[in-house]
C-alpha positions in Angstrom: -10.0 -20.8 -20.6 -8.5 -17.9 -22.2 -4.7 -16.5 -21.3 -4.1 -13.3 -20.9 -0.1 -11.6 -20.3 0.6 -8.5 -17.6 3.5 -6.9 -18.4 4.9 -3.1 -17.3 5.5 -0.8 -20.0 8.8 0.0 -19.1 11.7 -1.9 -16.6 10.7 -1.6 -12.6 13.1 -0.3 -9.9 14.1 -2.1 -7.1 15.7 -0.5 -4.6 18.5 -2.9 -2.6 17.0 -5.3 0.2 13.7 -3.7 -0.1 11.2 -6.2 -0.8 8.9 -4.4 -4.1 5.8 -5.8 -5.4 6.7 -5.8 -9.7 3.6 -6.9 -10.9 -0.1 -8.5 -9.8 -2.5 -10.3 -10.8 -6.2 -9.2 -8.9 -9.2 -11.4 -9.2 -12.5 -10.2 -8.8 -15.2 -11.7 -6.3 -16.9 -13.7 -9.6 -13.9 -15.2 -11.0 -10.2 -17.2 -10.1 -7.2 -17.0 -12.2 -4.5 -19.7 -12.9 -1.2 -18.7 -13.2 0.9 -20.2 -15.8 4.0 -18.9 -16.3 6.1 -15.9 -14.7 8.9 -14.2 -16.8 11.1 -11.9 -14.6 14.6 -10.5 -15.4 17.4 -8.0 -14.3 18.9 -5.3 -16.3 22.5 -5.4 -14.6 25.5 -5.8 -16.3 28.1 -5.7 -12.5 30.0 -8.5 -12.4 29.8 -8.1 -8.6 25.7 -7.7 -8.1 24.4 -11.4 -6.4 21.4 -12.8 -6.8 18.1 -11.8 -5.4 15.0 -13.1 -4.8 11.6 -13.3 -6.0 8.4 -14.5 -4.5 4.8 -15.4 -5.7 2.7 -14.2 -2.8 -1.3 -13.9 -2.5 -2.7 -11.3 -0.3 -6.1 -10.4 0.9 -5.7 -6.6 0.2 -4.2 -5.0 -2.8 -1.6 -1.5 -2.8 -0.9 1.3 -4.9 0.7 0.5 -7.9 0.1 1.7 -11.6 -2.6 -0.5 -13.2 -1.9 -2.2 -16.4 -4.4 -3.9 -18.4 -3.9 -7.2 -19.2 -3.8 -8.4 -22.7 -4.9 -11.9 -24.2 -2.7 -14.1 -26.2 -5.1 -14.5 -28.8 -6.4 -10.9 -29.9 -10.1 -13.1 -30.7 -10.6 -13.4 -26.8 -12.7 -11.0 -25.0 -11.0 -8.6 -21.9 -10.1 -9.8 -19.0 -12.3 -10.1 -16.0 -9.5 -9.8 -13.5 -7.3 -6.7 -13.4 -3.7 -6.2 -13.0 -0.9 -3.4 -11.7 2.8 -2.9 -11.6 5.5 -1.0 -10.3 3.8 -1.0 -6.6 4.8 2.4 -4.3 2.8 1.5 -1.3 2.7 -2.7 -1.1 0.1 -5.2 -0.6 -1.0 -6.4 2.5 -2.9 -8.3 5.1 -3.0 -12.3 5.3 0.7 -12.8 2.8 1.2 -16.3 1.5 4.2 -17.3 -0.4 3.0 -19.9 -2.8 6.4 -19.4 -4.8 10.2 -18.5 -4.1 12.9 -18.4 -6.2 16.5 -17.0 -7.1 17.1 -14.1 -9.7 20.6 -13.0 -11.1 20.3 -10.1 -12.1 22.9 -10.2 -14.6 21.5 -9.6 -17.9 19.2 -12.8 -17.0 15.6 -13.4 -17.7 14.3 -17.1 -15.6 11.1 -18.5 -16.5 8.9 -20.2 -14.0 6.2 -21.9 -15.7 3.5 -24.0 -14.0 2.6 -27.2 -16.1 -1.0 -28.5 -16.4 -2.7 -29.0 -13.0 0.7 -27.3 -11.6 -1.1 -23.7 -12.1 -1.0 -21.6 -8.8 -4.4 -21.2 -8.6 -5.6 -17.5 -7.5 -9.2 -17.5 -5.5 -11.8 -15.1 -5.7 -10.8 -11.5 -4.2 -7.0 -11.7 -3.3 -4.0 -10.5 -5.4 -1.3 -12.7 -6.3 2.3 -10.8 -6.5 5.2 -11.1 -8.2 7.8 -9.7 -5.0 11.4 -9.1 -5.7 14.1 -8.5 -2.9 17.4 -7.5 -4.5 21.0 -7.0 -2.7 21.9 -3.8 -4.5 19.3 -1.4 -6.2 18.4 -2.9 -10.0 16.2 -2.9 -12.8 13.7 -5.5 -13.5 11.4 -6.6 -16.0 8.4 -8.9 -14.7 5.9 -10.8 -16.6 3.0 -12.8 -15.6 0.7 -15.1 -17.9 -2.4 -16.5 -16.5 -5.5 -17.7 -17.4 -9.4 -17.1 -16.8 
């Protein structure tokens, strides 16, 4: 199975206690996606910003976000089948499922979430999985998403 990486080009905006969509992964109707690892971090350096947090959440119907396409780990690999997008300005929706939660600081922090062998969140046919990050105060994140095919 080839792995593939979805990253934005430059940090995403969050603006404080409003849930934002970062990054997703789409799958088409022919193919599912695993997802391996998710690398998110915050950009602040006040002492006094708490931690937010960030979900993994499938939905049946995708938003408006910039697409991104997603690039495989080894450069040999053919493209990708499913798509990707970032930096969402009107969110996903219909039929939500968190399959992940977790806390950020978003102190000058970058948390890795990685899903062993058999661990993979496993993405079915025609849904999006998101990477959803609810802040206290407004920040700056940088989200990455590896998967596989």
């Amino acid at each position: 199975m080839p792995d593939y990486t979805v990253k934005p080009a430059a940090a995403v905006a969050v603006v404080g206690t409003t849930a934002k969509t970062v990054a997703t992964v789409i799958t088409p109707a022919t193919r599912r996606a695993r997802i391996k690892r998710v690398t998110i971090g915050g950009l602040s350096v006040t002492a006094t910003h708490a931690p937010g947090t960030v979900e993994l959440v499938q939905f049946d119907t995708d938003g408006t976000g910039t697409a991104v396409t997603p690039s495989a780990l080894d450069g040999a690999e053919s493209a990708a089948i499913c798509t990707a997008k970032v930096n969402y300005t009107a969110e996903p929706t219909t039929g939500p499922v968190v399959r992940s939660i977790f806390s950020l600081s978003p102190q000058g922090v970058t948390l890795e979430k990685a899903f062993g062998p058999g661990e993979e969140i496993v993405v079915p046919v025609s849904k999006v999985l998101a990477v959803r990050v609810t802040m206290p105060d407004n920040q700056s994140i940088w989200p990455e998403i590896e998967f596989s095919e």
